[in-house]
PDB file of N, CA, C, O and CB in Angstrom:
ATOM      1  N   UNK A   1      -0.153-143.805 134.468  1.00  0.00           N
ATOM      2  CA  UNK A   1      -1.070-143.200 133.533  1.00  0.00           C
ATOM      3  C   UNK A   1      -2.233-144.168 133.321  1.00  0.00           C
ATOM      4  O   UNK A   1      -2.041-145.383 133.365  1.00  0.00           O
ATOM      5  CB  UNK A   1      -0.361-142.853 132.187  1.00  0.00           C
ATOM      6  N   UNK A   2      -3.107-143.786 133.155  1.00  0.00           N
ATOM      7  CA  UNK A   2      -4.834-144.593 133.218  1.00  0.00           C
ATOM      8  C   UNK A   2      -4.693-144.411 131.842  1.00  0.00           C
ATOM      9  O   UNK A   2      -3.999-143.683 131.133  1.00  0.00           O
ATOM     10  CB  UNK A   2      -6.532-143.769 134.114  1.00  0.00           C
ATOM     11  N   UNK A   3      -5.703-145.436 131.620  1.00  0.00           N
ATOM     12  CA  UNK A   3      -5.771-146.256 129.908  1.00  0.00           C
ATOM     13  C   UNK A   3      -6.451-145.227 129.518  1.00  0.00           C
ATOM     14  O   UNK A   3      -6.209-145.068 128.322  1.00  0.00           O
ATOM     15  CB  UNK A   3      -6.656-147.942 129.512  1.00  0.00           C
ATOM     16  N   UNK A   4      -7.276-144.333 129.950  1.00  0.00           N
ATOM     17  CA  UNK A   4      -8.124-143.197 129.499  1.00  0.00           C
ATOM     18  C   UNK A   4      -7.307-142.294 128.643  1.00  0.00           C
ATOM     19  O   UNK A   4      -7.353-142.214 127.415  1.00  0.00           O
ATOM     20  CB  UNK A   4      -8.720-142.403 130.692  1.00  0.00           C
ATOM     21  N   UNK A   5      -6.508-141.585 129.514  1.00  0.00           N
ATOM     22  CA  UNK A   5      -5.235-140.478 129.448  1.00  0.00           C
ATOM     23  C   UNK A   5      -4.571-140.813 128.878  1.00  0.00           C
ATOM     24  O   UNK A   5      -3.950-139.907 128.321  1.00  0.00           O
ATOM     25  CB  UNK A   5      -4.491-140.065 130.396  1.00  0.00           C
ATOM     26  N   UNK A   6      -4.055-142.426 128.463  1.00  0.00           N
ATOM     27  CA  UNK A   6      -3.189-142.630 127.789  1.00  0.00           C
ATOM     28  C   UNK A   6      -3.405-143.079 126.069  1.00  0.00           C
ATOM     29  O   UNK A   6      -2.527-143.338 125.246  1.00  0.00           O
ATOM     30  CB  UNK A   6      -2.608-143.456 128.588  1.00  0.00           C
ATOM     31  N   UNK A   7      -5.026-143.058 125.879  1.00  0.00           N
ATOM     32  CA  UNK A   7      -5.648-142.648 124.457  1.00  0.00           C
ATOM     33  C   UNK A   7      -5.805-141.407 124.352  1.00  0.00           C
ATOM     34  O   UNK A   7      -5.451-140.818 123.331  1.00  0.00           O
ATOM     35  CB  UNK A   7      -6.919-143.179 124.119  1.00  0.00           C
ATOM     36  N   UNK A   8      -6.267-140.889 125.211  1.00  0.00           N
ATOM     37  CA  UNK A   8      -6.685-139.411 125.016  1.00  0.00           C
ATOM     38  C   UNK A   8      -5.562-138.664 124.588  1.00  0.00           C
ATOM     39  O   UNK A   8      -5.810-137.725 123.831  1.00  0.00           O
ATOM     40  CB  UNK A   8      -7.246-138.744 126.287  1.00  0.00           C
ATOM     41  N   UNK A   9      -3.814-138.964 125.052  1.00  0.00           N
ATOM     42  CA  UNK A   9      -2.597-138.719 124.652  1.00  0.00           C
ATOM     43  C   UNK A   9      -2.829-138.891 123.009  1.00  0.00           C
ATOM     44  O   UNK A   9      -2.720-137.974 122.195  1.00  0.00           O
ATOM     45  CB  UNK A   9      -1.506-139.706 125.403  1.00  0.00           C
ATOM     46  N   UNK A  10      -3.105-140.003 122.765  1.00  0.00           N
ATOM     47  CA  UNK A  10      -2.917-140.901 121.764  1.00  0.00           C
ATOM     48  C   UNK A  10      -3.663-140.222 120.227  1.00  0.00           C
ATOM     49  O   UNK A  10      -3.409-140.204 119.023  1.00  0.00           O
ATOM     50  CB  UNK A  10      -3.607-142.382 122.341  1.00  0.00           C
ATOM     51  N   UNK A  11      -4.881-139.632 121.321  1.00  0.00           N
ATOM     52  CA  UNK A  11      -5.532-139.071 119.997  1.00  0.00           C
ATOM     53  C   UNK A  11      -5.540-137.381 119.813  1.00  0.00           C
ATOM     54  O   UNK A  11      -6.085-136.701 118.944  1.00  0.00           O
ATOM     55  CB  UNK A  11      -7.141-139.602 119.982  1.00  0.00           C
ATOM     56  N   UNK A  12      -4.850-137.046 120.790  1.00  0.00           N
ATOM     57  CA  UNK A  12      -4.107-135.297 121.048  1.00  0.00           C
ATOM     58  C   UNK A  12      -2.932-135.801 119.910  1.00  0.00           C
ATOM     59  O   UNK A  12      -2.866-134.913 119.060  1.00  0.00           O
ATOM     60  CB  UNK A  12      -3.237-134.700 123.226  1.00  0.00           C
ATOM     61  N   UNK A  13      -2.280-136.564 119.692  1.00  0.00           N
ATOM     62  CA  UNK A  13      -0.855-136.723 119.267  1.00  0.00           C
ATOM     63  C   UNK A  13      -1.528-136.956 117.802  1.00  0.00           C
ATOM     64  O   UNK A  13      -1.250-136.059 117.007  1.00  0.00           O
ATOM     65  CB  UNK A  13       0.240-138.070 120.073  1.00  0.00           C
ATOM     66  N   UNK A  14      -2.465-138.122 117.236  1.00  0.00           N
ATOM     67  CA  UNK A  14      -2.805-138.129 115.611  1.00  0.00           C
ATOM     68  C   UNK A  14      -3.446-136.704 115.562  1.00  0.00           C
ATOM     69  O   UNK A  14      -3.010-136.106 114.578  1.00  0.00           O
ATOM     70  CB  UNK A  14      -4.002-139.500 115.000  1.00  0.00           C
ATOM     71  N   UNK A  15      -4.571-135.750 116.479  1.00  0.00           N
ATOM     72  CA  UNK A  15      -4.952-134.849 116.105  1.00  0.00           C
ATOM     73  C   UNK A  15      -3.640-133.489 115.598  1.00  0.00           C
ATOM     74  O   UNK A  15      -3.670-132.677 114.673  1.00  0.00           O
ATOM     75  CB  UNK A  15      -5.908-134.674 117.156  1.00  0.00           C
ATOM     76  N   UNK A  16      -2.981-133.649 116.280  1.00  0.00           N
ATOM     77  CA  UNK A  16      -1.308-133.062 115.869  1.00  0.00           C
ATOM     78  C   UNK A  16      -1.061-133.160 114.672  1.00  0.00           C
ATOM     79  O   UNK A  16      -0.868-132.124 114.035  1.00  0.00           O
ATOM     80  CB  UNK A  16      -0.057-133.784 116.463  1.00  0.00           C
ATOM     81  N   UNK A  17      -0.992-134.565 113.959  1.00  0.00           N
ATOM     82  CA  UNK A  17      -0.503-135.131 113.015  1.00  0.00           C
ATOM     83  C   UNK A  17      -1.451-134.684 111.864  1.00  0.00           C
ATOM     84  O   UNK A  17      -0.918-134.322 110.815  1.00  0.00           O
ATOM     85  CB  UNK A  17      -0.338-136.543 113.287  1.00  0.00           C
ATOM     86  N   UNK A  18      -2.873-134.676 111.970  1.00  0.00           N
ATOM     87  CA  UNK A  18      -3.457-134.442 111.279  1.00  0.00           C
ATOM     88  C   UNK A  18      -3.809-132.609 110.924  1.00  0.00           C
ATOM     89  O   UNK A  18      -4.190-132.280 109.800  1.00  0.00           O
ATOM     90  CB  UNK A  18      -4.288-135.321 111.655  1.00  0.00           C
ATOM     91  N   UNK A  19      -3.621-131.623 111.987  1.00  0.00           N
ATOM     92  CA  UNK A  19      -2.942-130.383 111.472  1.00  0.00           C
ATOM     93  C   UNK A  19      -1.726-130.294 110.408  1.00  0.00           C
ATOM     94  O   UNK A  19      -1.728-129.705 109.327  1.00  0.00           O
ATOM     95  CB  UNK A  19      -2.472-129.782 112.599  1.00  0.00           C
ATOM     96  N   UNK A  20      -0.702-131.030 111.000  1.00  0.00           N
ATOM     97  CA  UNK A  20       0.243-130.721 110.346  1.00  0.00           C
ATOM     98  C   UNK A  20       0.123-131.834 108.436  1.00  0.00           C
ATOM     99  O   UNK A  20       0.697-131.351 107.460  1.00  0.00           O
ATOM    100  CB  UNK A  20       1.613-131.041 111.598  1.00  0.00           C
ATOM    101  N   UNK A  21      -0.283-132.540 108.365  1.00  0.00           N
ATOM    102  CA  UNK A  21      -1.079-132.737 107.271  1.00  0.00           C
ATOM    103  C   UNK A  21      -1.845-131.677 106.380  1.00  0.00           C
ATOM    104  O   UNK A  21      -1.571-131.493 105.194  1.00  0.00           O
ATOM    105  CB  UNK A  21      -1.896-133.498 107.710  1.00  0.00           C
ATOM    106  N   UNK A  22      -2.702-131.088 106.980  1.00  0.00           N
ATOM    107  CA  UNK A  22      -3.375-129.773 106.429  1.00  0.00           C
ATOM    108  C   UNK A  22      -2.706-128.934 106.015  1.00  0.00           C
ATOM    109  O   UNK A  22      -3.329-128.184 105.264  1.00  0.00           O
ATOM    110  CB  UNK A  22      -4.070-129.102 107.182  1.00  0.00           C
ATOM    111  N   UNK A  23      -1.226-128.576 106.211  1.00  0.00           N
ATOM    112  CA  UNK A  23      -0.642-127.366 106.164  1.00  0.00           C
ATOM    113  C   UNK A  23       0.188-127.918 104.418  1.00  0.00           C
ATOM    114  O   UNK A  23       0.506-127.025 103.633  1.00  0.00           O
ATOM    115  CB  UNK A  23       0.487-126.950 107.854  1.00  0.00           C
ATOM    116  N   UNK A  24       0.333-128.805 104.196  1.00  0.00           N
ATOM    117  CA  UNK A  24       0.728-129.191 102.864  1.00  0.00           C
ATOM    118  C   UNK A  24       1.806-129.235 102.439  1.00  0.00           C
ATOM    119  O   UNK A  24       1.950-129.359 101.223  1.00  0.00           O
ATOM    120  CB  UNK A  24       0.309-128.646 102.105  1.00  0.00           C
ATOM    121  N   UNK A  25       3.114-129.135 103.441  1.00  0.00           N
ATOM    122  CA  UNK A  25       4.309-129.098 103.137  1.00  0.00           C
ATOM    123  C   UNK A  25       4.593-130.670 103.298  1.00  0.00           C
ATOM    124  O   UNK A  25       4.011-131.590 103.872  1.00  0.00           O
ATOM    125  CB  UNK A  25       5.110-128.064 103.978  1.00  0.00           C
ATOM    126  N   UNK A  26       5.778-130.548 102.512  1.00  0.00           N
ATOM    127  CA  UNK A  26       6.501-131.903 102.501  1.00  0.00           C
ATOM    128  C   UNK A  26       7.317-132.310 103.854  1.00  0.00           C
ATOM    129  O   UNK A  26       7.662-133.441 104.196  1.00  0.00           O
ATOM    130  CB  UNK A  26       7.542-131.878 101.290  1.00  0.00           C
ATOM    131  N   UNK A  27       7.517-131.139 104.490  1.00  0.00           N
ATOM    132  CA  UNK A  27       8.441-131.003 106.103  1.00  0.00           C
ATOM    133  C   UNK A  27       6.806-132.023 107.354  1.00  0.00           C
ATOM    134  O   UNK A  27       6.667-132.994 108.098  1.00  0.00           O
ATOM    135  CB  UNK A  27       8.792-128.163 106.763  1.00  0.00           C
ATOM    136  N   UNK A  28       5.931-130.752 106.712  1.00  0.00           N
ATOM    137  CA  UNK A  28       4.939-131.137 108.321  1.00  0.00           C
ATOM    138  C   UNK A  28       4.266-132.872 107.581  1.00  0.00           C
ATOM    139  O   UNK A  28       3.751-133.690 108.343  1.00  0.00           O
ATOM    140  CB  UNK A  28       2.947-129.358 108.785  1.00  0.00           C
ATOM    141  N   UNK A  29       4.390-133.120 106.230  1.00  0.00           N
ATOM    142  CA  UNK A  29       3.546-134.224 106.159  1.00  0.00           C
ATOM    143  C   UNK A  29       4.630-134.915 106.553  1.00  0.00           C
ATOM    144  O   UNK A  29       4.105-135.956 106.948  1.00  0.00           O
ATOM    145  CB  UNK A  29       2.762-134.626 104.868  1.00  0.00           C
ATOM    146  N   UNK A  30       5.687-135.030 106.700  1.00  0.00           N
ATOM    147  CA  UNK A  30       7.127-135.944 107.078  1.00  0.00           C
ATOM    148  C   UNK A  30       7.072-136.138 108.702  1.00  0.00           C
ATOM    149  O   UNK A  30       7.322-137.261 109.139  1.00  0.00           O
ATOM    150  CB  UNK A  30       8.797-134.983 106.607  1.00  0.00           C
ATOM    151  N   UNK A  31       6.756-135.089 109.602  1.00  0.00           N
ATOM    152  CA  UNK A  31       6.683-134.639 111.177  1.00  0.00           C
ATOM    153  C   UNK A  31       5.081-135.458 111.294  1.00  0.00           C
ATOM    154  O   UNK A  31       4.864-136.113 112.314  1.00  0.00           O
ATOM    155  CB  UNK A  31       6.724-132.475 111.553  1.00  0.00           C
ATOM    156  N   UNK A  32       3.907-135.369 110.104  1.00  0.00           N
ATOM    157  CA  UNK A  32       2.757-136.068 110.901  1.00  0.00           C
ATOM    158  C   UNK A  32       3.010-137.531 110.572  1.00  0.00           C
ATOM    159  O   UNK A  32       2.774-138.371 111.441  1.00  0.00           O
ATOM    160  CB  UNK A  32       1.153-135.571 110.448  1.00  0.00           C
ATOM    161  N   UNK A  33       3.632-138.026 108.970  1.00  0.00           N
ATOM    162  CA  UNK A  33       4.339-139.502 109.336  1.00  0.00           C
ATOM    163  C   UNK A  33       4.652-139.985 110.862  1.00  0.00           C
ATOM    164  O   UNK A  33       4.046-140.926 111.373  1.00  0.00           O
ATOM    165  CB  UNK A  33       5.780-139.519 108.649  1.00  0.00           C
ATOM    166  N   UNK A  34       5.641-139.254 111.518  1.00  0.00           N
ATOM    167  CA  UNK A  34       6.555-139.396 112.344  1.00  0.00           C
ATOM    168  C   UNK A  34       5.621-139.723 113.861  1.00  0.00           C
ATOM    169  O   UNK A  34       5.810-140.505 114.792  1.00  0.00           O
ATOM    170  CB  UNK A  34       7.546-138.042 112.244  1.00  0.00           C
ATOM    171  N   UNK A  35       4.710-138.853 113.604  1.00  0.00           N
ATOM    172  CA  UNK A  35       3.610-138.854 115.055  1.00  0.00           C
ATOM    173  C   UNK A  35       2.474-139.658 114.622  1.00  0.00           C
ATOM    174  O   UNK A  35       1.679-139.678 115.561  1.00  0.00           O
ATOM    175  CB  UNK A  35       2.919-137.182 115.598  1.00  0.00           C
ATOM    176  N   UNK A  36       2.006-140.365 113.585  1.00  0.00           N
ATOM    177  CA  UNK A  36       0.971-141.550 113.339  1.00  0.00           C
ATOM    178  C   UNK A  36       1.902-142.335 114.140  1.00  0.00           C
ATOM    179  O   UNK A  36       1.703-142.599 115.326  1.00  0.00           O
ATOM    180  CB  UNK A  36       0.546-142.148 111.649  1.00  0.00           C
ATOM    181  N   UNK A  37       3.270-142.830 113.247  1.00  0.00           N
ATOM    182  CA  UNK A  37       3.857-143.967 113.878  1.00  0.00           C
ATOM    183  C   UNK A  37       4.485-144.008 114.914  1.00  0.00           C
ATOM    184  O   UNK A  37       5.076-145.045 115.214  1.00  0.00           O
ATOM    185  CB  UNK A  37       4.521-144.467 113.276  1.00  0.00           C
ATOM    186  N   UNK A  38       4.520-142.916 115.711  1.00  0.00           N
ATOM    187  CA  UNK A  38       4.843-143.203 117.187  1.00  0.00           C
ATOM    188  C   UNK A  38       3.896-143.946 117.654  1.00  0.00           C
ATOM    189  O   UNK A  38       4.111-145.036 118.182  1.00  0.00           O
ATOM    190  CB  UNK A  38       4.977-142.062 118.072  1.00  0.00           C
ATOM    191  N   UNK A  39       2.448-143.296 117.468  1.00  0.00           N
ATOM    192  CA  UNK A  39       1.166-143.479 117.906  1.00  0.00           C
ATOM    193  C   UNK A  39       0.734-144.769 117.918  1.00  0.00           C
ATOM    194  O   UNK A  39      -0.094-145.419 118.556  1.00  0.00           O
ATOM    195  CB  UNK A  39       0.342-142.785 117.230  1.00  0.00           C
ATOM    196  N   UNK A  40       1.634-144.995 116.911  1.00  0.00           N
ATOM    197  CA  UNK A  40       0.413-146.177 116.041  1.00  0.00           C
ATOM    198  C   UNK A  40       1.373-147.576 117.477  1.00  0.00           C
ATOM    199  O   UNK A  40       0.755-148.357 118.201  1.00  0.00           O
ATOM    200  CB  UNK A  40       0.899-146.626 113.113  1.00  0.00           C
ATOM    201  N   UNK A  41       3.312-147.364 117.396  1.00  0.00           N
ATOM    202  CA  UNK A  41       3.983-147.834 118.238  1.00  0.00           C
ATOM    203  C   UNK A  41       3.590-147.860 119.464  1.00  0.00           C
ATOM    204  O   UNK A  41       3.706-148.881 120.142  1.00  0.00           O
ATOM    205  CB  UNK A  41       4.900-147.415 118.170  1.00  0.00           C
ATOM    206  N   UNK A  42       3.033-146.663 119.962  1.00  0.00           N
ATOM    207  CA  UNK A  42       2.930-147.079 121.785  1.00  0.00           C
ATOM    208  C   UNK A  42       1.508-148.036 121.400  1.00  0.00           C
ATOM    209  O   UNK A  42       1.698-149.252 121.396  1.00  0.00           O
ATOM    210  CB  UNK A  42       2.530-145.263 123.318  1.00  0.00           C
ATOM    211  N   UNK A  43       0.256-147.599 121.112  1.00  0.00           N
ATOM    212  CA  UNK A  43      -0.618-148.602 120.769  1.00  0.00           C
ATOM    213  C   UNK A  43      -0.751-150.080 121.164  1.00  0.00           C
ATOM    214  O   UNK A  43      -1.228-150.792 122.047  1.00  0.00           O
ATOM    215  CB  UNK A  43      -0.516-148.600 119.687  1.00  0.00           C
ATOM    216  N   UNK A  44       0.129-150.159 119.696  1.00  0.00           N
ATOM    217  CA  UNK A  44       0.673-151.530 120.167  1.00  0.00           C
ATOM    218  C   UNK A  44       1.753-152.101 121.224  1.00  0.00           C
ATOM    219  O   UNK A  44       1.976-153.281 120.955  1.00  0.00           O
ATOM    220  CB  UNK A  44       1.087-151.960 119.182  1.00  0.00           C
ATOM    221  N   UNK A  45       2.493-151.656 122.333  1.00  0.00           N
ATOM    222  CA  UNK A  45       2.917-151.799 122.875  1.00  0.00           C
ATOM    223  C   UNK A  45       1.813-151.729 123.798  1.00  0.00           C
ATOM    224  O   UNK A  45       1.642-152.885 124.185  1.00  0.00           O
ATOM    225  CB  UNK A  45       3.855-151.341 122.759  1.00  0.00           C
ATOM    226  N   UNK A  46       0.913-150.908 124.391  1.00  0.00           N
ATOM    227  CA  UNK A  46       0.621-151.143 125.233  1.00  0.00           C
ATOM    228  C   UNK A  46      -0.669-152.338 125.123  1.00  0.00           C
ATOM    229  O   UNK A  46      -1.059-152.834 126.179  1.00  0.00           O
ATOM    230  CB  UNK A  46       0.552-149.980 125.745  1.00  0.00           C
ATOM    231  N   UNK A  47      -1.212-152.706 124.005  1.00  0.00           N
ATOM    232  CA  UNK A  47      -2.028-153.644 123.600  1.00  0.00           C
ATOM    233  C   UNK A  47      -1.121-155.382 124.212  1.00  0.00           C
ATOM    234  O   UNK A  47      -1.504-156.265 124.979  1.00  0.00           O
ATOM    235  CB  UNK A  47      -2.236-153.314 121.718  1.00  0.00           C
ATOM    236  N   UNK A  48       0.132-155.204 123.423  1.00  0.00           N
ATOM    237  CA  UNK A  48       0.791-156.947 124.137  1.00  0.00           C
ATOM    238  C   UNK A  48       1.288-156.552 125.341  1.00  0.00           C
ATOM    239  O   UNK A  48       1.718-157.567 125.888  1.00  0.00           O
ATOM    240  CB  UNK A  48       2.283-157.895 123.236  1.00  0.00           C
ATOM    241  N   UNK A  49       1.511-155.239 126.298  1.00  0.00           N
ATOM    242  CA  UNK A  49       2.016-155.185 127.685  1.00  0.00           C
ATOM    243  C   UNK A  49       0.583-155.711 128.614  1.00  0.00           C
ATOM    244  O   UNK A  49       0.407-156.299 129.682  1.00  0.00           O
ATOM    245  CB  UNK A  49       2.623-153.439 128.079  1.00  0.00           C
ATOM    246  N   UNK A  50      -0.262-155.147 127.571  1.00  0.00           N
ATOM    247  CA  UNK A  50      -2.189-155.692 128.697  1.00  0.00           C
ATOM    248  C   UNK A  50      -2.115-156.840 128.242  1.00  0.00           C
ATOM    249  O   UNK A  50      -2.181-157.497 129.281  1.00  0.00           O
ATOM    250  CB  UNK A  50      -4.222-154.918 128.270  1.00  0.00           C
ATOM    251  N   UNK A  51      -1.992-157.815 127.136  1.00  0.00           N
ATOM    252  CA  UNK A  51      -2.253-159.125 126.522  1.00  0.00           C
ATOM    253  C   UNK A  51      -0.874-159.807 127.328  1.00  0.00           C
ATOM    254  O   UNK A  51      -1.263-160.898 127.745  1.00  0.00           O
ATOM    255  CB  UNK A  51      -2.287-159.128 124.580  1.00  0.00           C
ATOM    256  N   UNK A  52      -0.034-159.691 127.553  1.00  0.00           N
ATOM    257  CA  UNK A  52       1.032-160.640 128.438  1.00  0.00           C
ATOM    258  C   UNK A  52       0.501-160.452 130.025  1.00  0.00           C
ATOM    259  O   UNK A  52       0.179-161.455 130.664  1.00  0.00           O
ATOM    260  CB  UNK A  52       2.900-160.021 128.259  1.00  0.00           C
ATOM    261  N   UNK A  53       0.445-159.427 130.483  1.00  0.00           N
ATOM    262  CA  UNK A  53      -0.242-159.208 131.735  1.00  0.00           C
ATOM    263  C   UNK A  53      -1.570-160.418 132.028  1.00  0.00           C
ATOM    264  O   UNK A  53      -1.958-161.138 132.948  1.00  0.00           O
ATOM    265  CB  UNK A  53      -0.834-157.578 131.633  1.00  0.00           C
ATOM    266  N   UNK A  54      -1.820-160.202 131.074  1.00  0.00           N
ATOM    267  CA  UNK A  54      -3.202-161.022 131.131  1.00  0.00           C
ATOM    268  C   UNK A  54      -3.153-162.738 131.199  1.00  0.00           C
ATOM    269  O   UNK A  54      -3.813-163.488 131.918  1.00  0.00           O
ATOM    270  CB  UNK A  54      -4.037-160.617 129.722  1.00  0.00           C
ATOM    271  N   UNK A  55      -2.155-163.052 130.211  1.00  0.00           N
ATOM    272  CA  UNK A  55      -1.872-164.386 129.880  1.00  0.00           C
ATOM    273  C   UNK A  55      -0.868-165.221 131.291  1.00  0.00           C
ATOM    274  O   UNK A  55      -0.565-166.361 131.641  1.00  0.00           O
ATOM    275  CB  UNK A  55      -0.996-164.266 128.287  1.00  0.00           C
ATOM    276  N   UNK A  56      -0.664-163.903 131.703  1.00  0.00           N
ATOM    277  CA  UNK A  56       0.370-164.292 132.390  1.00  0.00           C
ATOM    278  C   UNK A  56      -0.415-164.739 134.090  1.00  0.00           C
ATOM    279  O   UNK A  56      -0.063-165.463 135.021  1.00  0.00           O
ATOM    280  CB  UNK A  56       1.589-162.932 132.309  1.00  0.00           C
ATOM    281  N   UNK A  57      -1.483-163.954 133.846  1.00  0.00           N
ATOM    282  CA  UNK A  57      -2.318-164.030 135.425  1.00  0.00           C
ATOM    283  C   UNK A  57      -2.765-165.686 135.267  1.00  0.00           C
ATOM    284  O   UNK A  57      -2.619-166.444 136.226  1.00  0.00           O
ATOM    285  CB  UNK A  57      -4.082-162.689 135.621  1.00  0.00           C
ATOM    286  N   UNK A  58      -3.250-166.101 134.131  1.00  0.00           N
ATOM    287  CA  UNK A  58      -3.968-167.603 133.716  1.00  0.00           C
ATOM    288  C   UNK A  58      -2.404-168.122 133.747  1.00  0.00           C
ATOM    289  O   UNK A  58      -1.556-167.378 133.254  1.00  0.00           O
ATOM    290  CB  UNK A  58      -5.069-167.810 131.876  1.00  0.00           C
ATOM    291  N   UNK A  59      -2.038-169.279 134.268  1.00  0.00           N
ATOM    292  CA  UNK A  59      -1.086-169.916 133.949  1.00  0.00           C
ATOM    293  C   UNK A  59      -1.257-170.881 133.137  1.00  0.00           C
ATOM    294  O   UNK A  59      -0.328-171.243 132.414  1.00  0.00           O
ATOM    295  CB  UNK A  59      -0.576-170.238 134.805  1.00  0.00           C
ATOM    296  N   UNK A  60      -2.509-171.494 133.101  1.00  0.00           N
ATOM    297  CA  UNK A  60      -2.729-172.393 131.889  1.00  0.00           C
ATOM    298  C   UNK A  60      -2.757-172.071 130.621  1.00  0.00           C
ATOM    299  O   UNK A  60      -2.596-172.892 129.718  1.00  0.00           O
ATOM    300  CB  UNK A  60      -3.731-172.935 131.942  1.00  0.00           C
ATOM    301  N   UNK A  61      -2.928-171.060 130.484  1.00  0.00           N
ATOM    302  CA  UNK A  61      -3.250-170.022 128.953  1.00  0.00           C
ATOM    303  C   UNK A  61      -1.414-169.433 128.246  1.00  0.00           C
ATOM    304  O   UNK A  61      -1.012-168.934 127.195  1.00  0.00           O
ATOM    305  CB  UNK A  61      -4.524-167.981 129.687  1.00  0.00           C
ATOM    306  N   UNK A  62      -0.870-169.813 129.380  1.00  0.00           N
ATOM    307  CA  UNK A  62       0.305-169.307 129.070  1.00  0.00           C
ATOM    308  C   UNK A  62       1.317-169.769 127.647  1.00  0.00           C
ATOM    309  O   UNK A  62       1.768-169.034 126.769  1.00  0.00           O
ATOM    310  CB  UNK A  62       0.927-169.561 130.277  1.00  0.00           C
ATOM    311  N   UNK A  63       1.476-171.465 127.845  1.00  0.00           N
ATOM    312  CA  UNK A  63       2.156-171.759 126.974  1.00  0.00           C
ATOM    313  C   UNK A  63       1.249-171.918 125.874  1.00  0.00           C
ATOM    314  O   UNK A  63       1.867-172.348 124.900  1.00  0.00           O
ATOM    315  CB  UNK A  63       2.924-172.737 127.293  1.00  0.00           C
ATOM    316  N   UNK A  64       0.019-171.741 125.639  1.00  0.00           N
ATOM    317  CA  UNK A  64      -0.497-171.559 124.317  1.00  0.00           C
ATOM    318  C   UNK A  64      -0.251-170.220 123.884  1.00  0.00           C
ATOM    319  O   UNK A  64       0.077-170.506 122.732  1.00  0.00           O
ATOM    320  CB  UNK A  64      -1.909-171.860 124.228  1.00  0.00           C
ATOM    321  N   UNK A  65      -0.185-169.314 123.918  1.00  0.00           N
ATOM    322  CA  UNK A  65      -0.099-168.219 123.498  1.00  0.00           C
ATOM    323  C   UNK A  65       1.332-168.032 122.755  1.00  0.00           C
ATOM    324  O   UNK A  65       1.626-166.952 122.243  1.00  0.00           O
ATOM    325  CB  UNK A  65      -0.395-167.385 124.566  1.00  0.00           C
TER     326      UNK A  65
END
């Protein structure tokens, strides 16, 4: 998956979250909780999978990090 597609996922999935927000129940605001913080989880996963990738190409940069 390309870093493109894999925000564009990212912001299909809060735009989800943010319907089900609108609708005003205590169920869908519980289900758009649930899909921020997936969101918010891959995010950051894929933020330190590119930041170790990276550190890892520099070998000098390594043990500082």
């Amino acid at each position: 998956m390309t870093a493109l597609s894999f925000y564009a996922a990212l912001l299909d999935q809060m735009d989800l979250a943010l319907e089900h927000l609108d609708k005003g129940g205590v169920h869908d605001a519980r289900f758009a909780l649930m899909l921020t913080d997936n969101a918010v989880e891959l995010a950051i996963h894929r933020l330190a999978t590119e930041k170790h990738a990276h550190l890892k190409s520099w070998h000098h940069l390594e043990e500082a990090y």
